[in-house]
N, C-alpha and C positions, 0 to 999 in steps of 0.2 A: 766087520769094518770098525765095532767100536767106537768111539766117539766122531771118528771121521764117516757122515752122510755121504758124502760124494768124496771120488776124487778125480776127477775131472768131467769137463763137459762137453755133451754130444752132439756130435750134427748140429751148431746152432750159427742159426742164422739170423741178424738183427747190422742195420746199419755195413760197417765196415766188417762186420764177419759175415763167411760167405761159408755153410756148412763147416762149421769151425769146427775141433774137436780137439784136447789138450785143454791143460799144457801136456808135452811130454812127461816133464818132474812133475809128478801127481801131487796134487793139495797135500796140503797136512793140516793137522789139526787147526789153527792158529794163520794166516794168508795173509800178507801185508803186503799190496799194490799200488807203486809207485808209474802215476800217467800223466805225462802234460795235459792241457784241458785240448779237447780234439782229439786226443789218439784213441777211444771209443772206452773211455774208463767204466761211465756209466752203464753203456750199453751191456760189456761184461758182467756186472755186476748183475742186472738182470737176467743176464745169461745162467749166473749161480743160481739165482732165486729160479728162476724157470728148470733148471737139472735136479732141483731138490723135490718141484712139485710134483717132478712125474714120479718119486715114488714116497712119499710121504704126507704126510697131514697137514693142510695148512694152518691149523690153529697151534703147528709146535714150532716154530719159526718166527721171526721180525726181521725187518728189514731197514733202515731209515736212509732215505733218499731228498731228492729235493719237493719230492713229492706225498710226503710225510705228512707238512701240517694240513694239508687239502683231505688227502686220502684217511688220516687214523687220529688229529690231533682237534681237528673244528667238527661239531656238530653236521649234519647237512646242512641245516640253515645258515649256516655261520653262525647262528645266536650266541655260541659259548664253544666249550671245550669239553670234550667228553670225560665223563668222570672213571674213577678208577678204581675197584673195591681193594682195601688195604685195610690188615688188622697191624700196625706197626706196635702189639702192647696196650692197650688201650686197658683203663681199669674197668673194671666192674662192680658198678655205684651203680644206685638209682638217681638218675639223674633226675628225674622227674621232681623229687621229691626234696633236691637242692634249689630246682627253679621256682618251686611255688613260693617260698618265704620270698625271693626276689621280686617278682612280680609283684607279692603284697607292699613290700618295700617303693617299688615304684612305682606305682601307682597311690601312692600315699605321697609322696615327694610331686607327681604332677595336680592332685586335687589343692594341694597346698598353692603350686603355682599358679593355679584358677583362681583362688580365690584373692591370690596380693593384684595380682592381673584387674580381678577384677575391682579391688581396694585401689589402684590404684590410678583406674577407668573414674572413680569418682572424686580422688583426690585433682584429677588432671580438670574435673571438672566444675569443682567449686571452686580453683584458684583460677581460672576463666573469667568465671562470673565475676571474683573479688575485684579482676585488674579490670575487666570491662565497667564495671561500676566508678575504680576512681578513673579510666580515662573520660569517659562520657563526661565526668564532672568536674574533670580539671581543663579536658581540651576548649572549652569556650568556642572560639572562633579563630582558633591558631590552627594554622594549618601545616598537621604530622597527622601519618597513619600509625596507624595499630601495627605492632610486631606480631608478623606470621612466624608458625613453627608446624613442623614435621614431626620430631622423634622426641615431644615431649616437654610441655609448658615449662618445667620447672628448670629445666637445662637452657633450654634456649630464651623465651619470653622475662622469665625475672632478673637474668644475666644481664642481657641487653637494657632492660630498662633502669637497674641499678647503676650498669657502666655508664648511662646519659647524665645521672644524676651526679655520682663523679666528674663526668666531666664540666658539667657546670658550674658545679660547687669550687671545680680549680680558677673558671676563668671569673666566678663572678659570688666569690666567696663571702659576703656581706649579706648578701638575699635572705629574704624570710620563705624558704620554699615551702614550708607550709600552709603559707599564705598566697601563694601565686594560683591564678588562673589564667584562661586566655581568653578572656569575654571581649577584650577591645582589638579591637579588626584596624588595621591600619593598611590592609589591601585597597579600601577604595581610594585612599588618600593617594597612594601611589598609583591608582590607574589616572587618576585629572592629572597630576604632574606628566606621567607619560603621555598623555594627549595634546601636555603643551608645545606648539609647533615655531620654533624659530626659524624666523626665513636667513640663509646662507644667499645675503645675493651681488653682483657686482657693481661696486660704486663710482661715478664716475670721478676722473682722476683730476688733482686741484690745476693742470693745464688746461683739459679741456674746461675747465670752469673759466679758468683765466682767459682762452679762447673766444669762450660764449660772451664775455663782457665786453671783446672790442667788435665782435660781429654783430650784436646789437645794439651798438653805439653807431653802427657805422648807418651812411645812407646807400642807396643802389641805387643806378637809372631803373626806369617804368619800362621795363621790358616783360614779354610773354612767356616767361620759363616756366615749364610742369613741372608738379613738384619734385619729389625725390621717387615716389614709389609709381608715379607713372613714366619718369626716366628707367627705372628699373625696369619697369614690366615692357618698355619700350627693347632694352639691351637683351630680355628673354625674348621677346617676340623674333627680332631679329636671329637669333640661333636658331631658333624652329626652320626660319626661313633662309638660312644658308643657301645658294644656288638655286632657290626658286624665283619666278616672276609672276607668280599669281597669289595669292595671300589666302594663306589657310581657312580663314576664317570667313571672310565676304566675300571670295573666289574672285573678287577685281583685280584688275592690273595691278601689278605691287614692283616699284623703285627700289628695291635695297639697301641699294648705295647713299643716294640722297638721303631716306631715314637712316642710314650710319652717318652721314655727315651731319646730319640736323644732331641725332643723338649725342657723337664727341664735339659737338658747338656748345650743349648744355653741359657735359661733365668737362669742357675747359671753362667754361662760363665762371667767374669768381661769385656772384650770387648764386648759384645753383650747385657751388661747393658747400659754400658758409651754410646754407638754407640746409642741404642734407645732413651737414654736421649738427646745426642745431634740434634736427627733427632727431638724431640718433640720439643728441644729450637728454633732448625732451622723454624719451621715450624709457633713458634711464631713470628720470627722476619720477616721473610718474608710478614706476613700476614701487620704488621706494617709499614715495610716499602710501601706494596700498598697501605695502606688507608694515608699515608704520602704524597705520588708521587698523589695521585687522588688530595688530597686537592694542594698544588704546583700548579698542569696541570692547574687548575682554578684562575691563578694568579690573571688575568687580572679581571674574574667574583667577586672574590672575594674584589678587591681592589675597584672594581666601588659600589658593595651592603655595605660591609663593612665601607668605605671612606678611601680614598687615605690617611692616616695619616701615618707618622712615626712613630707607633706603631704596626700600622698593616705589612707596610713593611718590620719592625722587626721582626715581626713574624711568616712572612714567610720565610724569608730569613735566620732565624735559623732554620727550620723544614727544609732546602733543605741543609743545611751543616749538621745538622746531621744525615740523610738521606744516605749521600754519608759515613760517619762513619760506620752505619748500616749494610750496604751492602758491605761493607769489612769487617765487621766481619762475616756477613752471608757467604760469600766465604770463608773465613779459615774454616765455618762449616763444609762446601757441601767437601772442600778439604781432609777433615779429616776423616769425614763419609766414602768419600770410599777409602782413605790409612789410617788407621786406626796404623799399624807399625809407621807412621812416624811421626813425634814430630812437632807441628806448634808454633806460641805464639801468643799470644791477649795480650792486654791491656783492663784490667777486667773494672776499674774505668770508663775508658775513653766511654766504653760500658753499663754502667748503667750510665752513664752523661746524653750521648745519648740517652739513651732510659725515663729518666726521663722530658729533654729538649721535646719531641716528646710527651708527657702525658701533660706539662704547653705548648706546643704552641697549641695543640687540646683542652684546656680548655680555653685558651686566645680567640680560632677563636670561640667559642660557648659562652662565654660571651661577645663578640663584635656583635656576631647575635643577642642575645636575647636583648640586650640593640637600637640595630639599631631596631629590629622587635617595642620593647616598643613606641621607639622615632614615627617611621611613623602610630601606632595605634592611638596614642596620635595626631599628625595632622590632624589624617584621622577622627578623633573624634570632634578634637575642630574646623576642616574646617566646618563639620556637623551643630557643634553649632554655630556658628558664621554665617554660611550660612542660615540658619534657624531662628537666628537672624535677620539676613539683610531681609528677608523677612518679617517677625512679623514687622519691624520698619517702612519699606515703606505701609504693610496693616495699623497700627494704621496711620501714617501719613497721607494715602492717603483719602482728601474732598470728593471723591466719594466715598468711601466704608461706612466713615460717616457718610454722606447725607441719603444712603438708609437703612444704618442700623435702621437709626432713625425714617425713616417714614415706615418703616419696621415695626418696634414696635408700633409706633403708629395707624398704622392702623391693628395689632392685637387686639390688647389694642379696640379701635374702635367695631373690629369685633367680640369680646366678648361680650361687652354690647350689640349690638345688636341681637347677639345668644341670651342672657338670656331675652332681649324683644320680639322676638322671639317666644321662651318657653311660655312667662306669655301670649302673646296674642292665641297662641295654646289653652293652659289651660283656658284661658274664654273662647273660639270659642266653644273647646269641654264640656264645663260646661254647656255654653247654649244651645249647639244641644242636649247636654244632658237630659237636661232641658223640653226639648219636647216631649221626650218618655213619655208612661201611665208608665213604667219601671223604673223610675227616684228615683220617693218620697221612692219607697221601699225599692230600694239600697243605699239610703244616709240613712233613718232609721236604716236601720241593721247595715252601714259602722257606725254609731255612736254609736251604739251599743257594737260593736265589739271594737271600739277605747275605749271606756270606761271601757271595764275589760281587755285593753292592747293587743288585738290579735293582731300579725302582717301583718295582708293580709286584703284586703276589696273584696266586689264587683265591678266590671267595668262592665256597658253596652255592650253588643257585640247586636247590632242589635233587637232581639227578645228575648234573654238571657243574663246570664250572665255568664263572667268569673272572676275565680279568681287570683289578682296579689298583689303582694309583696306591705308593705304598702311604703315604704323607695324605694327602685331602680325600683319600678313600672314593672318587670318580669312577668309572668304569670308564675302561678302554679297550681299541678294539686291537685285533695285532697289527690294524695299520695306523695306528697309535704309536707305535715302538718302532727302534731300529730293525735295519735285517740284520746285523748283529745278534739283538736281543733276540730276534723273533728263532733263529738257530738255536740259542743257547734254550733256549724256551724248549724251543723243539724235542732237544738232542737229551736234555733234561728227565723230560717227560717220556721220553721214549728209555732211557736209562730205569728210571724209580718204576717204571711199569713195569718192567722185568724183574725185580726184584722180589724175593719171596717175602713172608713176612716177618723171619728174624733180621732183614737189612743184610746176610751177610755173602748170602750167595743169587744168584739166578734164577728164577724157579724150576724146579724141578722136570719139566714139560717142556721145557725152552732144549733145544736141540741143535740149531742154527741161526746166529745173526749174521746180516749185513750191512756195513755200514759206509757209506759213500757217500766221500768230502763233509767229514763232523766240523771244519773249524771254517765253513766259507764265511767270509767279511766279519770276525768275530777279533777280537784287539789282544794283547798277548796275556791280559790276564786271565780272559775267559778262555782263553785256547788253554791253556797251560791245564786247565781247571777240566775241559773236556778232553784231552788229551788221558790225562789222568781216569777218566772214565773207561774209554775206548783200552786204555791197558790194563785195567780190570776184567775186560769182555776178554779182552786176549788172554786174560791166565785164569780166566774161568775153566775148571779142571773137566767139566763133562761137555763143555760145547765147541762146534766146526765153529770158527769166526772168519768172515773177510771182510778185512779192511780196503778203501780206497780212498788216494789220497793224490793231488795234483801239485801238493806242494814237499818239495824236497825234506824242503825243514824238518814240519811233523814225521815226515817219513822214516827221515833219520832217528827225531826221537822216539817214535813206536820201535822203528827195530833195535836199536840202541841196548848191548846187553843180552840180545836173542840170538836164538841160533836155533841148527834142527834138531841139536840135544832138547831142547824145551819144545819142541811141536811146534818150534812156528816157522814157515817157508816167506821168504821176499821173491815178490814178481815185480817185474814192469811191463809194461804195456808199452809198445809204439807201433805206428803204423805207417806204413810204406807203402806207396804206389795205392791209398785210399786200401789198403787193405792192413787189418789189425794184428797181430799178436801176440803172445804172454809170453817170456822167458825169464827163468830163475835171474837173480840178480846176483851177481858178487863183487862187487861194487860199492858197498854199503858206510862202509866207511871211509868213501873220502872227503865226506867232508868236514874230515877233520881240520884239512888246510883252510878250507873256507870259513868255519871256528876260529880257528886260531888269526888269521887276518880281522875276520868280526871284533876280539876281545882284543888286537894288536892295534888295530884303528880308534877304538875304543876308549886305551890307554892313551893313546897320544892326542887325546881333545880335553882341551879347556875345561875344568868342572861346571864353569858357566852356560858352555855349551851341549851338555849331556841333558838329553832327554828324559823325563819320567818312564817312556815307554822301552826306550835301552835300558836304564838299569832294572828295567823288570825284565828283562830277556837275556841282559846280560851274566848274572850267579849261575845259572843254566848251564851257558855257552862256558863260563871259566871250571865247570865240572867238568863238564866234558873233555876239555881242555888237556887239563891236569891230572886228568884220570887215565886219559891215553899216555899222557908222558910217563905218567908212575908204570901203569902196566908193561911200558915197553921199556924201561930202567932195570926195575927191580919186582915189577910182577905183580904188584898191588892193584887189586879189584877199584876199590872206593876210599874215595878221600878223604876220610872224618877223623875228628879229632881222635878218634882212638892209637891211628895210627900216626901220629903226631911225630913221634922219633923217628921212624922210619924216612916221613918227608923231609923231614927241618935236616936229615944228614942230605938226604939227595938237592935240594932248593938250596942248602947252602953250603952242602961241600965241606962237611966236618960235623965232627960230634957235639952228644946234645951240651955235654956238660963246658963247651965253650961258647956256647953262639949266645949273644948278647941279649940282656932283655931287652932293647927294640926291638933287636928281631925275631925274636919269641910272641910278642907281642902283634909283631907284622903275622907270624906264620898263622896263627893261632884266629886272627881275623881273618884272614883268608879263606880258611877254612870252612866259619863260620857264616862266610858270604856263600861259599861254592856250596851249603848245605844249610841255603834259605829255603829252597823247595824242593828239599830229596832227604833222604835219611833219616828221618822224624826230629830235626832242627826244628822248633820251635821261633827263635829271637829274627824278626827283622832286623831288617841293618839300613842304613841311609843311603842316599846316593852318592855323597862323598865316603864313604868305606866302603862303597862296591868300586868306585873310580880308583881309591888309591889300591886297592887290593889286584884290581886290573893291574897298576903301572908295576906294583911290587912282581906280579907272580911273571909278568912281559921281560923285566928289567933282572930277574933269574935266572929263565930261559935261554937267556942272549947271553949272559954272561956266562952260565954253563958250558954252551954247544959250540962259543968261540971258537 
């Protein structure tokens, strides 16, 4: 049989195969199977792998399915990834005897950073004590705390207290901060002023004053009217008693009516008006005259918060003369309230003088507070600054704080480069124990691998396996960390370089049959492009059976793309009808070429604005393909590279080389150089506007050709 293990498969039964047997066209070397997802792709494929075990060794075969990273790729634990013996080359040194001077190295670089560490554990400590000695002895009795700090006296603590000094020195630049302390306390001064209490109260107005002088000039008959507040409590009682005949209170007979008639007799009564008005005026001015007499009582309080000024004096000593005014009019009230017959006289003017004197010296004594309160905040503020000052002046000035700021920094400064030497001698130490693992050559294989179509994470060494860490801040992560994208390309990766012998350039030698089923699920078109590239290496591996399966048409196309049975390799598809599956040769394989040619025709006719990054990475591809079926079917030409330059530039434009213009030399030439971005050992990327215009150019030929 030769290279070909099986060529078909027997009796099998799984899912939609029912005693299957076939295909009729016997395998060939090389199987590339084309299934929508459902038509039993999978299942087939295990159906291969199952036809080979019944007569062969399982250690000479792979397989990679979706059940890969479970089954061959993770640990059992999940902890890591199974490791993979590989001699890729590796020299033969003694390594050992590289890593000892290192070590010595580094570890000479970390006693060094013990020792500034701890140089600078004492610097952090005496310039403490320096600032704790002048604040103690500059703070007095002004009230600022001390600057906390976290990551380092000299950065935070001497900054801050310099920056106060500046800014005192801007608003009050004449000071001798050398000479400030804060020994004088002007907090108590401003507690007495905030205890001084002005009464806000209502004065009565200069009519009802006017009122009050002809109601006690006036005379009344000798009648028996209650006063004002037993008429009131008379007009409560009656609401209690609403629709009752019996009296809440002494449970007697009770009139209602009668006591409402007796009631609105006295509130129409013209004495029993006057009388309640006088008893309301009475009752304002008394209340004045107390909050008058409380402020007076506080002569002495007030002179000492207030200041002893001739203004202030003045202003008490009118509130106590009209005070004594007050209360002789209040006594012709009280006299009159209750001889109501008899005729008294006031002096009305003289009584609204008074009582408007008593409203400006209560507004005089609460703008001399609020002004004294301003003045001692205004002390108690700039003693602050100024004391805060004088300290910032004596820390910048003071040689010792200086001294260690500066060897301070310097021996950070120090201890950094040494951390990053450090690092780099860590990083060879662990490069060459690395180095020595059979583990090594594999994990920097794939990690270059990986860095080459951009993944962010590589392999690390753990011991016997591997794990995965971030490629930038070096983390571990887990694969449900990453995409399923990633975690495929990972896979398909790992299952590729594991096969590989140790010159890199063939398959091992023991390897007999692969499987490989759906390599490019959820992976974007540059990593496809890139595994794709793999899977056609497995296929023109010259001594191994390979089956490919594949549910997307695209790749399908590009695997078989250029094959046939002359090269060993057969195309199947798969479908199934009526829940039962089949295998038949395909021939069929090329058409989609129309579906290309519409791909790079719609392509062409969109806005450069509109073109995607991930089109023009799929698109040089699709314009190969393209332009290679045209030429073949022209004039016979296999491939489209510059070599054969003359050949196209006659067919594309329809006459010889030695007339066609250099634009269009130009156009032809990049064209080419697009269609052989990732085929033919082209080297030069090109942008996405020369993949766009080379689309419209090579569309806008076509058309004009086949007219």
């Amino acid at each position: 049989m030769g290279v070909n293990k099986i060529d078909k498969i027997n009796d099998y039964s799984c899912k939609s195969f029912n005693q299957y047997t076939g295909p009729t066209s016997l395998f060939d070397k090389s199987n590339i199977f084309f299934a929508s997802n459902g038509q039993g792709k999978s299942s087939f494929a295990l159906g291969v792998e199952a036809e080979y075990l019944k007569s062969y060794d399982s250690s000479n075969y792979r397989i990679y399915n979706k059940n890969y990273i479970e089954n061959h790729l993770l640990l059992e634990d999940r902890s890591g990834i199974r490791g993979v013996v590989a001699n890729f080359g590796g020299q033969n040194v003694d390594i050992e005897k590289k890593i000892k001077p290192l070590v010595k190295e580094r570890d000479y670089f970390k006693s060094e950073i013990d020792r500034l560490s701890v140089d600078n554990s004492k610097l952090i400590s005496a310039t403490e004590t320096a600032i704790e000695d002048i604040f103690k002895r500059r703070k007095g009795k002004a009230n600022i705390q001390k600057k906390t700090h976290r990551d380092g006296v000299h950065e935070k603590v001497v900054s801050l207290w310099v920056a106060d000094y500046n800014s005192a020195l801007k608003r009050f630049p004449d000071e001798k901060y050398n000479e400030i302390d804060g020994e004088k306390d002007f907090s108590e001064d401003l507690d007495i002023i905030n205890a001084i209490t002005v009464p806000s109260i209502t004065t009565p107005l200069d009519y009802e004053i006017d009122q009050s002088e002809v109601i006690v000039g006036k005379t009344y008959d000798k009648v028996s009217i209650p006063s004002g507040n037993v008429v009131s409590w008379l007009e409560a009682g009656l609401g209690i008693h609403q629709g009752k005949d019996t009296c809440e209170f002494c449970l007697g007979a009770l009139d209602a009516t009668e006591i409402q008639e007796r009631v609105n007799s006295y509130l129409k009564n013209e004495q029993s008006v006057d009388r309640r008005k006088l008893e309301t005026l009475s009752s304002q001015i008394a209340q004045l005259i107390g909050y008058a007499k409380a402020v007076t009582d506080d002569h002495e309080v007030l002179i000492a918060a207030l200041g002893n000024n001739e203004n202030t004096n003045s202003v008490l000593n009118e509130l106590v003369k009209q005070t004594d005014i007050l209360e002789t009019y209040l006594s012709t009230l009280k006299s009159k309230i209750d001889d109501m017959p008899s005729a008294f006289t006031i002096d009305a003017p003289a009584i609204q003088q008074a009582v408007a004197a008593c409203k400006t010296s209560f507004a005089a004594i609460q703008k001399a507070k609020d002004n004294q309160k301003q003045l001692f905040e205004e002390k108690i503020n700039r003693l602050e600054i100024l004391v805060k000052g004088s300290i910032g002046y004596e820390i910048k000035n003071s040689t010792l704080i200086a001294d260690n700021c500066s060897q301070y920094k310097n021996n950070n400064d120090t201890i950094r480069e040494l951390e990053s030497k450090v690092k780099a001698k860590n990083a060879e130490i662990q490069r060459l124990r690395d180095s020595k693992s059979d583990l090594a050559d594999f994990a920097d294989y794939v990690n270059g691998v990986l860095g080459d179509v951009g993944i962010g994470f590589r392999l690390a060494l753990n011991d016997k396996s591997y794990l995965l860490k971030h490629s930038i801040n070096g983390s571990e992560l887990s694969l449900d960390d990453i995409s399923e994208g990633e975690r495929n390309l990972l896979s398909l990766v790992y299952f590729y370089y594991e096969m590989l012998s140790d010159d890199k350039s063939n398959l091992k030698n023991n390897i007999e049959l692969v499987i490989v089923d759906d390599p490019t699920s959820s992976m974007d078109d540059e990593n496809r492009f890139y595994i794709l590239e793999l899977i056609k290496s497995i296929i023109s591996s010259p001594n191994i059976q390979s089956f490919v399966f594949t549910h997307s048409w695209r790749d399908y196309c590009d695997l078989c793309y250029g094959k046939d049975a002359n090269q060993g390799v057969k195309k199947f598809e798969i479908r199934k009808v009526d829940g039962v599956s089949t295998v038949e040769v395909s021939n069929s394989v090329m058409m989609p070429y129309r579906k290309l040619f519409k791909e790079v025709y719609d392509f062409s006719q969109k806005q450069l604005a509109d073109v995607s990054s991930e089109e023009s990475l799929h698109m040089p591809n699709a314009m190969r393909r393209v332009l290679e079926e045209y030429l073949r079917f022209k004039i016979g030409i296999e491939f489209a590279t510059q070599a054969k330059y003359n050949e196209i530039a006659r067919v594309l434009l329809e006459q010889e080389v030695v007339n066609i213009s250099a634009n269009n030399e130009v156009k032809i030439k990049t064209l080419l150089s697009v269609c052989n971005i990732l085929s033919h050992g082209t080297l030069h990327s090109r942008n996405t506007s020369e993949i766009h215009a080379s689309a419209r150019f090579l569309m806008r030929r076509l058309e004009d050709i086949d007219k």
